[in-house]
C-alpha positions in Angstrom: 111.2 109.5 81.2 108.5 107.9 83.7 104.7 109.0 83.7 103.8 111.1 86.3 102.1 110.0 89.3 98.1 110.0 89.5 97.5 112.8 92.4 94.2 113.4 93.9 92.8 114.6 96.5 93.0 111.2 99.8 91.5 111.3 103.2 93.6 110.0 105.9 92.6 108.4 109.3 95.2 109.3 112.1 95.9 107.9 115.5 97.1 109.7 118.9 98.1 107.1 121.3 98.3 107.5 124.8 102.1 108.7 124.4 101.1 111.6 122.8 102.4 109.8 119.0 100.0 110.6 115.9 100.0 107.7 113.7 98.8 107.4 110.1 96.6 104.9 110.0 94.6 104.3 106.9 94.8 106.4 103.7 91.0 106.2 101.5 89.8 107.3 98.3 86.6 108.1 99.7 85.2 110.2 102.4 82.4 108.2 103.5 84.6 105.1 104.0 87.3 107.4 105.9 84.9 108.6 108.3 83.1 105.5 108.9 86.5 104.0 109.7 87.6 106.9 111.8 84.5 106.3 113.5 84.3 102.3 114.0 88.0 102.8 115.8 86.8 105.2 117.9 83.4 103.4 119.4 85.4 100.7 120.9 86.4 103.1 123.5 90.1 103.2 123.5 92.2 106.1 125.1 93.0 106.7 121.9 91.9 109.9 119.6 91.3 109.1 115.9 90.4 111.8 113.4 90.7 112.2 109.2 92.5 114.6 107.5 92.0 115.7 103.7 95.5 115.4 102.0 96.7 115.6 98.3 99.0 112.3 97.1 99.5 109.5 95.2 96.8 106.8 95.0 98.6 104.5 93.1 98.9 102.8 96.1 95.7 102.4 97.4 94.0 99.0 96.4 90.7 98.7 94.5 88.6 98.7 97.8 90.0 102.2 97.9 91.7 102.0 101.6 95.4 101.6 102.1 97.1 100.6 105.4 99.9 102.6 106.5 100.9 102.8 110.0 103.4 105.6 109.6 104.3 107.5 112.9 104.3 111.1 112.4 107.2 112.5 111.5 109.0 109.4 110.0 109.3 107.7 107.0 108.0 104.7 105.6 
């Protein structure tokens, strides 16, 4: 029998491109460092939209600098 999965509470930076695609960017541990990423994409001034989302999953994952790329379309799998 395996150990159960560490689940807590992540907050994920999204992408909607120009297409109209939403992309999971980034998955963080923290809040501060999800919004201050959200927000460094989106003061370059791209078409793009970014925004976080509060989600429950796994961090195993997610490295010691508590940010995990991701780059998962919406809708499909890893």
């Amino acid at each position: 029998m395996s150990a159960p999965k560490s689940k807590e509470t992540i907050f994920e930076v999204w992408r909607l491109d120009d297409n109209g695609r939403e992309y999971l960017m980034y998955r963080f541990r923290d809040e501060k460092e999800a919004e201050s990423f959200r927000a460094e994409f989106e003061s370059r001034g791209h078409k793009q939209i970014y925004w976080m989302k509060k989600a429950e999953g796994n961090v195993a994952g997610i490295e010691s600098d508590s940010r995990q790329a991701h780059f998962q379309r919406s809708g499909t799998s890893s």
